[in-house]
Biopython code that builds the backbone (N, CA, C, O; Angstrom):
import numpy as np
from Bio.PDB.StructureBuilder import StructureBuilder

atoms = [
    (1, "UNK", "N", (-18.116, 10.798, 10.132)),
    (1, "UNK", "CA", (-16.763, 10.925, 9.602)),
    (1, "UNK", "C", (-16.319, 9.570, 9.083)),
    (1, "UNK", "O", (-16.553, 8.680, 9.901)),
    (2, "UNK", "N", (-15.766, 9.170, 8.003)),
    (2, "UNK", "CA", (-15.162, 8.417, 6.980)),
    (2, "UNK", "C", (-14.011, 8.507, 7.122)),
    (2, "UNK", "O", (-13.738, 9.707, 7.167)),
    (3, "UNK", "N", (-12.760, 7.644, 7.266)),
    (3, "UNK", "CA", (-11.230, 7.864, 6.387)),
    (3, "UNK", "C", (-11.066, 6.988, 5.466)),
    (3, "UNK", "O", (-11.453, 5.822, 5.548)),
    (4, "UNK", "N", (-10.358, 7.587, 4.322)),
    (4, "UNK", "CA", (-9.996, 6.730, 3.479)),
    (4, "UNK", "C", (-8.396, 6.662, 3.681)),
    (4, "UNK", "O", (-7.601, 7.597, 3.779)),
    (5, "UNK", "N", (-8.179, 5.336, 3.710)),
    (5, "UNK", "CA", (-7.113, 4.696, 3.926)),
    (5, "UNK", "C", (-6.392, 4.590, 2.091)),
    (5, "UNK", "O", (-6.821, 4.186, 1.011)),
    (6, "UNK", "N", (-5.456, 5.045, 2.460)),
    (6, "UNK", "CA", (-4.778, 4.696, 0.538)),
    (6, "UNK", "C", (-2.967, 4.711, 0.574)),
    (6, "UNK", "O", (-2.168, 5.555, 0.982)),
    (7, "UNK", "N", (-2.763, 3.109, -0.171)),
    (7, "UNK", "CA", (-1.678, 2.826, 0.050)),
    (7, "UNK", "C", (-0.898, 2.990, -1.037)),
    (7, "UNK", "O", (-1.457, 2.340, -1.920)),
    (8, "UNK", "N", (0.048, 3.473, -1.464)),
    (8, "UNK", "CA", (0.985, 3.963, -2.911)),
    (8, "UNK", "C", (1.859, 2.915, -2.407)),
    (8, "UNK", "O", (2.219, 2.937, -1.230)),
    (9, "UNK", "N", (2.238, 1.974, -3.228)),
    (9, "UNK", "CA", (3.182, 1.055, -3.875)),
    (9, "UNK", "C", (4.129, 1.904, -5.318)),
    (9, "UNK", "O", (3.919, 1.862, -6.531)),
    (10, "UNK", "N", (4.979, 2.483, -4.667)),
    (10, "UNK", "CA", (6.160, 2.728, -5.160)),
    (10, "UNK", "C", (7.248, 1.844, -6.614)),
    (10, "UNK", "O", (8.197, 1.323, -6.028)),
    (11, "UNK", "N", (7.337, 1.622, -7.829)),
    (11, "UNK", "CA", (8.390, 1.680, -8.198)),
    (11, "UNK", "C", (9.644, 1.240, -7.308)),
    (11, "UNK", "O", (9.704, 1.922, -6.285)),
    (12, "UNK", "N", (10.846, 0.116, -7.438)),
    (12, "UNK", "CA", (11.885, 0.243, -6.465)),
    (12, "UNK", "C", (12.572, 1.827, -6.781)),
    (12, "UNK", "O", (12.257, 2.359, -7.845)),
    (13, "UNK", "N", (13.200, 2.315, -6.149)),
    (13, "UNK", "CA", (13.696, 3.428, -5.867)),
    (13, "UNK", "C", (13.157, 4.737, -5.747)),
    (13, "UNK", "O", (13.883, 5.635, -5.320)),
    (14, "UNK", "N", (11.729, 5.013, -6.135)),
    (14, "UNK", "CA", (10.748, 6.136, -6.354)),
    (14, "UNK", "C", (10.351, 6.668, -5.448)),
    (14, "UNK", "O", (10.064, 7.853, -5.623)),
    (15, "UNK", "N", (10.155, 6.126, -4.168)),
    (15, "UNK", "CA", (9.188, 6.566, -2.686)),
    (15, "UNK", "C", (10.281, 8.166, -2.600)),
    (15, "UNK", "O", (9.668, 9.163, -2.220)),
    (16, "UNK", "N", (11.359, 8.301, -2.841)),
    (16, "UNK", "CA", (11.312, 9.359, -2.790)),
    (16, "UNK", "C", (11.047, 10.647, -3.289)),
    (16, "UNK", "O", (10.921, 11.756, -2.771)),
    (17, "UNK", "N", (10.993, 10.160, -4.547)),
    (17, "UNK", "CA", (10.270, 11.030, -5.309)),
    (17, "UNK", "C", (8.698, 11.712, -5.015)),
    (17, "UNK", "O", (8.348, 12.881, -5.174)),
    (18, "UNK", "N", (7.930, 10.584, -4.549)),
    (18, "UNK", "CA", (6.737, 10.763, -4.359)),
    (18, "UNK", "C", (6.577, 11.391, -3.018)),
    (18, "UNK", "O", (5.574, 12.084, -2.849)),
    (19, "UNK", "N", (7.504, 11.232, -1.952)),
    (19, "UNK", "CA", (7.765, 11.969, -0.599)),
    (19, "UNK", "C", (7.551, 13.313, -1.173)),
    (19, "UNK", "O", (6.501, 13.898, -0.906)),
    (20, "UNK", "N", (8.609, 13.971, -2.081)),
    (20, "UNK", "CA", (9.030, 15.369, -2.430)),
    (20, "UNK", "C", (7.436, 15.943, -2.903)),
    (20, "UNK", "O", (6.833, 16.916, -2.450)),
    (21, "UNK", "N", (6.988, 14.940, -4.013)),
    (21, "UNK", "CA", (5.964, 15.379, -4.685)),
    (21, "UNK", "C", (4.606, 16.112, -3.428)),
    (21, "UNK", "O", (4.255, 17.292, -3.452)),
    (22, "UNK", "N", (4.098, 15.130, -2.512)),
    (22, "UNK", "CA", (3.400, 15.431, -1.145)),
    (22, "UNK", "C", (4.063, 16.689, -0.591)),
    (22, "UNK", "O", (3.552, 17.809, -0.580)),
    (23, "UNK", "N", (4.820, 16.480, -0.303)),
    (23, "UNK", "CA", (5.768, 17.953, 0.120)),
    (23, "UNK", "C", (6.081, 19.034, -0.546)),
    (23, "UNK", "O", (6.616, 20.123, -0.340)),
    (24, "UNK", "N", (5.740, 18.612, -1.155)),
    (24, "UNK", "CA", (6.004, 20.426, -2.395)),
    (24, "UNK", "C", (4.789, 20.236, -2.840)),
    (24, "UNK", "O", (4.288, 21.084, -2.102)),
    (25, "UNK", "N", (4.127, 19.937, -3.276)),
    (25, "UNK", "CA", (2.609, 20.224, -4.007)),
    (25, "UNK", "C", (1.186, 19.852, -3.634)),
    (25, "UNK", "O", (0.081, 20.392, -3.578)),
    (26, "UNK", "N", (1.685, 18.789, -3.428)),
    (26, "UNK", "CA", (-0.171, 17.964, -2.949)),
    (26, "UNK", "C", (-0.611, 18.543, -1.941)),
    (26, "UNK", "O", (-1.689, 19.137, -1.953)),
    (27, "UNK", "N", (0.314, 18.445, -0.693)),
    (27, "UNK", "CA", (-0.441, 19.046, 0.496)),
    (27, "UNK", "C", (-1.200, 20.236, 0.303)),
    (27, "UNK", "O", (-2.407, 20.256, 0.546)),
    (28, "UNK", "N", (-0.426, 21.472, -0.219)),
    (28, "UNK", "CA", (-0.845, 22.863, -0.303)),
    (28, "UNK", "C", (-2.242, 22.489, -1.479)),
    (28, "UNK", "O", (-3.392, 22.613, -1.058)),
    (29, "UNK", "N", (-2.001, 22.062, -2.861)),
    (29, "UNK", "CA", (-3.598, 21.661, -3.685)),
    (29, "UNK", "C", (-4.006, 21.280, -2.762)),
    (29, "UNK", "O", (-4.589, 22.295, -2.380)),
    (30, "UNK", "N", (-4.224, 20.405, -1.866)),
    (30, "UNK", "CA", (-5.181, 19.482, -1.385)),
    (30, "UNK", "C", (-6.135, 20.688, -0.326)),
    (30, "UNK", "O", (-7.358, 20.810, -0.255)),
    (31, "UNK", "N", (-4.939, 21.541, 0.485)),
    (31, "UNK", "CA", (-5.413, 22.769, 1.521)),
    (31, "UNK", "C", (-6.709, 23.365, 0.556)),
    (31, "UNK", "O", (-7.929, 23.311, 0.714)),
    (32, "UNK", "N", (-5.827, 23.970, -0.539)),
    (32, "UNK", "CA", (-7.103, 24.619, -1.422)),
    (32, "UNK", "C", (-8.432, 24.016, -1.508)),
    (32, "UNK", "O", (-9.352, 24.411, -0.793)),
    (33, "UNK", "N", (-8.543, 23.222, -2.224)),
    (33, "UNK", "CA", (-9.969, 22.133, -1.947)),
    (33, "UNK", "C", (-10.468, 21.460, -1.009)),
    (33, "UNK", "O", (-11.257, 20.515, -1.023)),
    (34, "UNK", "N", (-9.752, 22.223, 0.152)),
    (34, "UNK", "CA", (-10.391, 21.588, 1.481)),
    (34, "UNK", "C", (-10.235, 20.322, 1.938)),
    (34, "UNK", "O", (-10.848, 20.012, 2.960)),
    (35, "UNK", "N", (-9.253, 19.190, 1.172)),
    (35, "UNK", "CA", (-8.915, 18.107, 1.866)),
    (35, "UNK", "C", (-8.055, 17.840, 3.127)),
    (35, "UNK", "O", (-6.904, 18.275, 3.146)),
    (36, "UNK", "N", (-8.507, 17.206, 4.091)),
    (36, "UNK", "CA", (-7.685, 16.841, 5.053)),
    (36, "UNK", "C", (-7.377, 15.809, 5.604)),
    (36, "UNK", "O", (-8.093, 14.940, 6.102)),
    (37, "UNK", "N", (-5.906, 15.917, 5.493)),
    (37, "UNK", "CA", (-4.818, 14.844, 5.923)),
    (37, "UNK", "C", (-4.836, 14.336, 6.863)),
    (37, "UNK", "O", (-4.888, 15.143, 7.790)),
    (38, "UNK", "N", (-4.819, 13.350, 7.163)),
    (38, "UNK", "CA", (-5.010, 12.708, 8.711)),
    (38, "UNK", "C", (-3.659, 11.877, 9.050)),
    (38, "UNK", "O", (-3.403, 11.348, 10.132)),
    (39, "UNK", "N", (-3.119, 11.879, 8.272)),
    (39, "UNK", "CA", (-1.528, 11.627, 8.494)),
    (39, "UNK", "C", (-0.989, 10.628, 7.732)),
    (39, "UNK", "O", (-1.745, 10.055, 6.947)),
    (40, "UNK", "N", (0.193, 10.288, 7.798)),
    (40, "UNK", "CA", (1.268, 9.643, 6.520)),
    (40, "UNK", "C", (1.986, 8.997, 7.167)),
    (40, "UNK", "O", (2.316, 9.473, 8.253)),
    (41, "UNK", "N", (2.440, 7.857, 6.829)),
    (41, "UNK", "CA", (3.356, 7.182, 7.273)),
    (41, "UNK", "C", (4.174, 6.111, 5.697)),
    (41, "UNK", "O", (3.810, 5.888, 4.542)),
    (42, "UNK", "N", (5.343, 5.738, 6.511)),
    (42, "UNK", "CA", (5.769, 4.812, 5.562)),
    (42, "UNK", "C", (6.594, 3.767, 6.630)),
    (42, "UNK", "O", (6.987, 4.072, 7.756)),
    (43, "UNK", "N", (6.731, 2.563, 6.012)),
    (43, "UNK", "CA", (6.847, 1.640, 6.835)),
    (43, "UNK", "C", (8.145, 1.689, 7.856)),
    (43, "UNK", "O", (9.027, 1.293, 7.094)),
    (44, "UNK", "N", (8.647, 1.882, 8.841)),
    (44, "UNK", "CA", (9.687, 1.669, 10.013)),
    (44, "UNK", "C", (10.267, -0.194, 9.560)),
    (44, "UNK", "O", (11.282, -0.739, 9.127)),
    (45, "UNK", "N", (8.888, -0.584, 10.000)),
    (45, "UNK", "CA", (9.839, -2.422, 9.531)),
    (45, "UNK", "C", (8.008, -2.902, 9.098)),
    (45, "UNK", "O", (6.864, -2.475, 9.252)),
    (46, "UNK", "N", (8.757, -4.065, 8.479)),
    (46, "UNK", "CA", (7.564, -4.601, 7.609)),
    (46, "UNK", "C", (7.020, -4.652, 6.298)),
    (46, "UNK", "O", (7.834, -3.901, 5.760)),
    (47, "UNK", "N", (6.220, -4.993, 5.358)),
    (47, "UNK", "CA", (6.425, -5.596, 4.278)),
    (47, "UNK", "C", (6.804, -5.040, 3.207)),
    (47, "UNK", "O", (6.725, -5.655, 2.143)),
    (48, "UNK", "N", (7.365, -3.575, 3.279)),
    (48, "UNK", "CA", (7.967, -3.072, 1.934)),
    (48, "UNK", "C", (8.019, -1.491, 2.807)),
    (48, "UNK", "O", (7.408, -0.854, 3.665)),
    (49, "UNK", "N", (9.331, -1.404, 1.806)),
    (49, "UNK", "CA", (10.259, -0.126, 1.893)),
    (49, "UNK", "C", (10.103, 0.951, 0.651)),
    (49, "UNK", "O", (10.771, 1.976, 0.520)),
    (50, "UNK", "N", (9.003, 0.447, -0.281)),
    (50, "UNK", "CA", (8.818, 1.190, -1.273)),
    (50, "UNK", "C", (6.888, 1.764, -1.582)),
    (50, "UNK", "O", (6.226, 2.024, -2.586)),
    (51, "UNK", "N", (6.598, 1.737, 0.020)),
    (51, "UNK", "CA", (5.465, 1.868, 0.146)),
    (51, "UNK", "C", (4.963, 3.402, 1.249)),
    (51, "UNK", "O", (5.607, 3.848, 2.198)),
    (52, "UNK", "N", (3.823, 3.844, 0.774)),
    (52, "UNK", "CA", (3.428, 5.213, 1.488)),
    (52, "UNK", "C", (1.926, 4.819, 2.140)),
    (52, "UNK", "O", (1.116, 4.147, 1.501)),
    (53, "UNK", "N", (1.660, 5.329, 3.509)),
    (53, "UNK", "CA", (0.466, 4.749, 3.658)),
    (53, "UNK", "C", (-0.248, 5.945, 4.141)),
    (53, "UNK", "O", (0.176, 6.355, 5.221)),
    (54, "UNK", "N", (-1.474, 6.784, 3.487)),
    (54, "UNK", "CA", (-1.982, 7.957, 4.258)),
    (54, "UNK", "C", (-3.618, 7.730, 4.417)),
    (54, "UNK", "O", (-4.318, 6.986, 3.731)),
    (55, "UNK", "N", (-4.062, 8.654, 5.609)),
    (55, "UNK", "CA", (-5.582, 8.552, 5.234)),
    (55, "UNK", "C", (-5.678, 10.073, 5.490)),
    (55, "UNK", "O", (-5.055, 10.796, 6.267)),
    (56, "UNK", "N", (-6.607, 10.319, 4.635)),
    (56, "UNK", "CA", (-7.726, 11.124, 4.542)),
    (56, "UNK", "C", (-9.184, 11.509, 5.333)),
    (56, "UNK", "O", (-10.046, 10.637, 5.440)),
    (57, "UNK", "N", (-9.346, 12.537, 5.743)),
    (57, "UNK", "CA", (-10.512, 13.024, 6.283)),
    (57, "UNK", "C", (-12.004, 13.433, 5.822)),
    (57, "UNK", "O", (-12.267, 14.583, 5.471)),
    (58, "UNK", "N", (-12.857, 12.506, 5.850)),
    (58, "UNK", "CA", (-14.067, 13.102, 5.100)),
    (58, "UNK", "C", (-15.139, 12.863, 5.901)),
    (58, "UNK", "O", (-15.161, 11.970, 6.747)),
    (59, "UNK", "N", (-16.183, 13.748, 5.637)),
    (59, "UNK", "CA", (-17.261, 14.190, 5.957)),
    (59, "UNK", "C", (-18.716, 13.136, 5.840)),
    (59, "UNK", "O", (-19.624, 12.913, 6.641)),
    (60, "UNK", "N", (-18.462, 12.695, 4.606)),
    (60, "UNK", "CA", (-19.239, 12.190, 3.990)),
    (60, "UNK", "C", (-18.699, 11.257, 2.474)),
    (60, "UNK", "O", (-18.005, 11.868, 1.662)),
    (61, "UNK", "N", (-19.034, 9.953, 2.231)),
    (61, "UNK", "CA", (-18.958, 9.943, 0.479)),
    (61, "UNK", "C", (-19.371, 11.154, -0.514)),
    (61, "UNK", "O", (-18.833, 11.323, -1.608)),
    (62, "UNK", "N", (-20.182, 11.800, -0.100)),
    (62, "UNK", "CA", (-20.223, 12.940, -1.375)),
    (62, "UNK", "C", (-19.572, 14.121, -1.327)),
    (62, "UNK", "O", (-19.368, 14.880, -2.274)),
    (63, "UNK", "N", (-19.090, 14.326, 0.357)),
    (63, "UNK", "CA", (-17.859, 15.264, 0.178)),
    (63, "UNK", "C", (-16.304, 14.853, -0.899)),
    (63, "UNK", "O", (-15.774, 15.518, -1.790)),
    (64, "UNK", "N", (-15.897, 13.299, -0.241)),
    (64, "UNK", "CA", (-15.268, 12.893, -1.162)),
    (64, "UNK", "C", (-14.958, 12.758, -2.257)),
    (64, "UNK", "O", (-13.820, 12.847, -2.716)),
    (65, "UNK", "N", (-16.167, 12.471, -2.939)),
    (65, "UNK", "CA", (-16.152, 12.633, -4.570)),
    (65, "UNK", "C", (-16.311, 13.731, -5.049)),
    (65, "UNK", "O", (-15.935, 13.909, -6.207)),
    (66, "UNK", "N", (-16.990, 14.939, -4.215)),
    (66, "UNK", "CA", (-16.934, 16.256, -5.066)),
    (66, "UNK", "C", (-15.105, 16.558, -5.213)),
    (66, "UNK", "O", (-14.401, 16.551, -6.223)),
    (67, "UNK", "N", (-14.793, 16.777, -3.952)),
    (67, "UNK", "CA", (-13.498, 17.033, -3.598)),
    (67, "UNK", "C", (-12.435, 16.895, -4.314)),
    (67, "UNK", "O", (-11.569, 17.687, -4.683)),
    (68, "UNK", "N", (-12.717, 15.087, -4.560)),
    (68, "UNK", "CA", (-11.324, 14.543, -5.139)),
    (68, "UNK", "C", (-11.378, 14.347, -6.619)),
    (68, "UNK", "O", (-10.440, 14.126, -7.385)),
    (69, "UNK", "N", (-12.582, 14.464, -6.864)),
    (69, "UNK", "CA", (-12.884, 14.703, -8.631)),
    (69, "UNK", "C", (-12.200, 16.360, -8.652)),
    (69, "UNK", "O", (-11.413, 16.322, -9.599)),
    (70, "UNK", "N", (-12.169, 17.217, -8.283)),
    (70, "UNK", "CA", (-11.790, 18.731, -8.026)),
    (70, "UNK", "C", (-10.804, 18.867, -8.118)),
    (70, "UNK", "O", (-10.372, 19.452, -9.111)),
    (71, "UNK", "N", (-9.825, 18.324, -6.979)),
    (71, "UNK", "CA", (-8.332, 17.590, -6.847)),
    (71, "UNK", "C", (-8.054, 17.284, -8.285)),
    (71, "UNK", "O", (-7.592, 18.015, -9.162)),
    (72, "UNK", "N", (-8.525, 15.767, -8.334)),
    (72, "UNK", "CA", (-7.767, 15.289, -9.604)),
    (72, "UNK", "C", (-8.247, 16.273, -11.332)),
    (72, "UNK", "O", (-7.592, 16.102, -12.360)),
    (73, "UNK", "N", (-9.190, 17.011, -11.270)),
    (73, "UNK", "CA", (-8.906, 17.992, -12.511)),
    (73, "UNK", "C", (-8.366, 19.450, -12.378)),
    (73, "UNK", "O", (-8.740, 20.405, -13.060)),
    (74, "UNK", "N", (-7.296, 19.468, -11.254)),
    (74, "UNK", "CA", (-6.918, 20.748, -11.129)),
    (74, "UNK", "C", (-5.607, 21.106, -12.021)),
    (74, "UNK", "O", (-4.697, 20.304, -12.229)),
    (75, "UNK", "N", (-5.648, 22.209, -12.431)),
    (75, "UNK", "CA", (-4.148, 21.751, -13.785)),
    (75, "UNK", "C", (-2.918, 22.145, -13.362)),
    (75, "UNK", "O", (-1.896, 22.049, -14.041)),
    (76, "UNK", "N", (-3.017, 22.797, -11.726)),
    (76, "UNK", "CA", (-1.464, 22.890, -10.694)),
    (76, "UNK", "C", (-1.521, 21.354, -10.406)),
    (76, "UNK", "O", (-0.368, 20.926, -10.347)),
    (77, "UNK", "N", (-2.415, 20.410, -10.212)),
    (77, "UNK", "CA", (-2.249, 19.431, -10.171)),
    (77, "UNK", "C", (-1.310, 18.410, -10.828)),
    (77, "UNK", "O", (-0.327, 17.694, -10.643)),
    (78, "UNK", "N", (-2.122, 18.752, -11.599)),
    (78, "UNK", "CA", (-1.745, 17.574, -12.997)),
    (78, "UNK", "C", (-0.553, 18.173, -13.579)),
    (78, "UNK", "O", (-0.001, 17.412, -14.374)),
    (79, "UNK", "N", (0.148, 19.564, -13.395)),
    (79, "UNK", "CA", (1.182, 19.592, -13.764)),
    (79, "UNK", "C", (2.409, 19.298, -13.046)),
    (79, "UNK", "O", (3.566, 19.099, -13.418)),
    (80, "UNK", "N", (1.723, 19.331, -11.689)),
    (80, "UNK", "CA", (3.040, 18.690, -10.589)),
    (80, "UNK", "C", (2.957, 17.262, -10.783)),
    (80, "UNK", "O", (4.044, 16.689, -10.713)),
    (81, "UNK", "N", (2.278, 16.776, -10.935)),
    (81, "UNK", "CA", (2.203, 15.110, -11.023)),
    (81, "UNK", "C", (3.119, 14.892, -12.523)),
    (81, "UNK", "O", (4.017, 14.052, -12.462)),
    (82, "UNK", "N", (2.925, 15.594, -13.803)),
    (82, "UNK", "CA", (3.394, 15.252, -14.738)),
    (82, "UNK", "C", (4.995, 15.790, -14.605)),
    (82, "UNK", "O", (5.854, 15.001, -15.000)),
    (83, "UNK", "N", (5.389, 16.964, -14.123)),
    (83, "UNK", "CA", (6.962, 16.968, -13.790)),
    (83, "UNK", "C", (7.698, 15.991, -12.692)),
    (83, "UNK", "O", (8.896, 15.705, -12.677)),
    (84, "UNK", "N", (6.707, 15.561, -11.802)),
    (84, "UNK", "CA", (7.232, 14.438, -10.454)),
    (84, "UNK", "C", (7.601, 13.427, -11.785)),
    (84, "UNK", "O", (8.465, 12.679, -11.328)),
    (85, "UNK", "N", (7.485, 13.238, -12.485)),
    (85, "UNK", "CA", (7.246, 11.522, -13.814)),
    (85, "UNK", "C", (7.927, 12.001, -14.445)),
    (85, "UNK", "O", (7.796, 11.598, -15.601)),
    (86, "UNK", "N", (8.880, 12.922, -14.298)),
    (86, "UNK", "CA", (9.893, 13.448, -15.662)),
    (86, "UNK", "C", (10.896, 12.356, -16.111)),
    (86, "UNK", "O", (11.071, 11.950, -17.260)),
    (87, "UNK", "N", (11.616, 11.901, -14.802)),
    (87, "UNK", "CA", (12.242, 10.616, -14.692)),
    (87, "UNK", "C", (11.917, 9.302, -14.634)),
    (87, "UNK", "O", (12.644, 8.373, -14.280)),
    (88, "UNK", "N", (10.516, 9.261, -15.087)),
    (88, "UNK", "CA", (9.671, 8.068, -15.404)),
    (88, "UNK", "C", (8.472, 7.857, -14.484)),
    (88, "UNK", "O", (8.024, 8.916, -14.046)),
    (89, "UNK", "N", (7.884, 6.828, -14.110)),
    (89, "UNK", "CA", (6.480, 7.096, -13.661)),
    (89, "UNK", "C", (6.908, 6.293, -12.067)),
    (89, "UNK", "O", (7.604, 5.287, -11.936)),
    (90, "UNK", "N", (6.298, 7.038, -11.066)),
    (90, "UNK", "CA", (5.955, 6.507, -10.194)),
    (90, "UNK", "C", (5.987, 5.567, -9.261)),
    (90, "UNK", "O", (6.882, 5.224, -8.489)),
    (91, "UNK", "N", (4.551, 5.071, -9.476)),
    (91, "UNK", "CA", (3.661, 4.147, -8.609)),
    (91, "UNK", "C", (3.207, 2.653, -9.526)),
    (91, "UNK", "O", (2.196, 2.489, -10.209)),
    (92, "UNK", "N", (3.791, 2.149, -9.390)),
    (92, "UNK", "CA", (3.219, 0.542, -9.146)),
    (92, "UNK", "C", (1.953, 0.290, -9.411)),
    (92, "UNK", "O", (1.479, -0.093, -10.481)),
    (93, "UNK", "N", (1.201, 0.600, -8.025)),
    (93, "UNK", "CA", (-0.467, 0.803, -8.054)),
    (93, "UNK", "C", (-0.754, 1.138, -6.730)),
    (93, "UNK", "O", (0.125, 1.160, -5.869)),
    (94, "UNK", "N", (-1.983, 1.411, -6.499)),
    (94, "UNK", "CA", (-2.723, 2.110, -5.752)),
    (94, "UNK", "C", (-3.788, 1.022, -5.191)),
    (94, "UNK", "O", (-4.425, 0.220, -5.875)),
    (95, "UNK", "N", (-3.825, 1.171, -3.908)),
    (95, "UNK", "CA", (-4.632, 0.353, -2.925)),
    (95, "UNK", "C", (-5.776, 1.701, -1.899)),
    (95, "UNK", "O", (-5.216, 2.550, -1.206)),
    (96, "UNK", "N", (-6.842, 1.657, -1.971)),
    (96, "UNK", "CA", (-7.595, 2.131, -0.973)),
    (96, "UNK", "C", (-8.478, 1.653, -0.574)),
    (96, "UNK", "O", (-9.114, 0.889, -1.300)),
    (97, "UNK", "N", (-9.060, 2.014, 1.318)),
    (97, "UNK", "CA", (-9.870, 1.478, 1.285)),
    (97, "UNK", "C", (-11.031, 2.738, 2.242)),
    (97, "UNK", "O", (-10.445, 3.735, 2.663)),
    (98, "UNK", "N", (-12.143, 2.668, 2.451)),
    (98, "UNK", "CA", (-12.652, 3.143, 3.065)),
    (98, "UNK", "C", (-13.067, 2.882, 4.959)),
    (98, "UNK", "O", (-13.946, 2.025, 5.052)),
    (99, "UNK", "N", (-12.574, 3.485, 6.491)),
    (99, "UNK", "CA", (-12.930, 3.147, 7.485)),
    (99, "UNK", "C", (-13.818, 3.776, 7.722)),
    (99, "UNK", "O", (-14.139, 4.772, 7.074)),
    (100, "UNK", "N", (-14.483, 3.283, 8.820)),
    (100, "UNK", "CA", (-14.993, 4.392, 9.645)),
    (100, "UNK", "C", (-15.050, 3.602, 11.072)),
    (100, "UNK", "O", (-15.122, 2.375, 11.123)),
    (101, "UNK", "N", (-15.020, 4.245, 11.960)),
    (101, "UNK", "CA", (-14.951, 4.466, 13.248)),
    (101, "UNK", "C", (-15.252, 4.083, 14.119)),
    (101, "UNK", "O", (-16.245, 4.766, 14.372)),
    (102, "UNK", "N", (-15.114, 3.293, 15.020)),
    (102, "UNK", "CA", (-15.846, 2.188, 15.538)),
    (102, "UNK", "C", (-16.205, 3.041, 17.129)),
    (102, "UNK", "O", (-15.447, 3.876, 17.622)),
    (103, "UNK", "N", (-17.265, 2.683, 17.621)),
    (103, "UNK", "CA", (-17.984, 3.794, 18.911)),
    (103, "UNK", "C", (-16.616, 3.738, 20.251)),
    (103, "UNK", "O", (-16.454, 4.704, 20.996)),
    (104, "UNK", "N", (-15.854, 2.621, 20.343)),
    (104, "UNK", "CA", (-14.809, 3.548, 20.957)),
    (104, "UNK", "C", (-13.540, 3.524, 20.414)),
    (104, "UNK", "O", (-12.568, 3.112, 21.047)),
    (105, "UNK", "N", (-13.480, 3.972, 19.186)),
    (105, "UNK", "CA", (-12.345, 4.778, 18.812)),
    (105, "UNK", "C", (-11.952, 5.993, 19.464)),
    (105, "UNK", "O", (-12.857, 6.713, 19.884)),
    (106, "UNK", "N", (-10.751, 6.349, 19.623)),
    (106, "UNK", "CA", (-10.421, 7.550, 20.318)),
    (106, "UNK", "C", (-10.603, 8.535, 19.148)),
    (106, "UNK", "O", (-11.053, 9.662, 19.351)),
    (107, "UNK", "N", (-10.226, 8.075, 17.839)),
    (107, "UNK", "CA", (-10.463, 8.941, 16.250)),
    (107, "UNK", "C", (-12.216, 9.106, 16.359)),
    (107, "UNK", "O", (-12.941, 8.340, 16.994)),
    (108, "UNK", "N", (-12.512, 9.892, 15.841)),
    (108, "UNK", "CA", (-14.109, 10.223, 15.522)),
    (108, "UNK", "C", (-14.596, 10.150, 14.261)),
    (108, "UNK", "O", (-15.782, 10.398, 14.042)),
]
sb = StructureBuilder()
sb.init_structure("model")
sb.init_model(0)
sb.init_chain("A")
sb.init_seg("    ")
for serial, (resi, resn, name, xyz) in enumerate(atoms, 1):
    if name == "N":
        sb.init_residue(resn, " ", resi, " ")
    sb.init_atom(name, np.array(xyz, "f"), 0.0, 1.0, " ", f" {name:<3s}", serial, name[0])
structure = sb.get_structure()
């Protein structure tokens, strides 16, 4: 097991937008193609208030890339992403990284 760690840097005022977007759309696409969430957070205190931090559950690197290549050409996708940007775009940029698990992690 792999997580990918991926951090959305927000636009000032946008994180909520992108909250709604996860919540109304991504999660349920993501169910369909079998991705799983390993949970979300955004910062309580510390270096930015316009930041989302989630990881992801994978199997393998080649589960990943089938998956999220799948994900990203799905056109419920790409049309929720293009109405979330009606009021302009987003994200800043995008940070990920890949973990995995160290023998006593309580995570597997």
């Amino acid at each position: 097991m792999i997580y990918e760690m991926r951090t959305y840097r927000c636009l000032p005022g946008r994180l909520p937008a992108l909250l709604k977007r996860f919540q109304d759309n991504t999660l349920r696409i993501w169910e369909r193609h079998g991705i799983r969430q390993a949970g979300f957070w955004t910062y309580a205190v510390g270096p930015s208030n316009n930041e989302l931090v989630y990881l992801v559950a994978w199997e393998s690197m080649a589960e990943r890339e089938t998956k999220w290549a799948a994900f990203q050409a799905d056109p419920e996708w790409i049309a929720a992403r293009t109405a979330s940007e009606a009021d302009g775009p987003i994200l800043e940029n995008i940070v990920n990284a890949f973990l995995q698990p160290t023998a006593f992690s309580s995570v597997k």
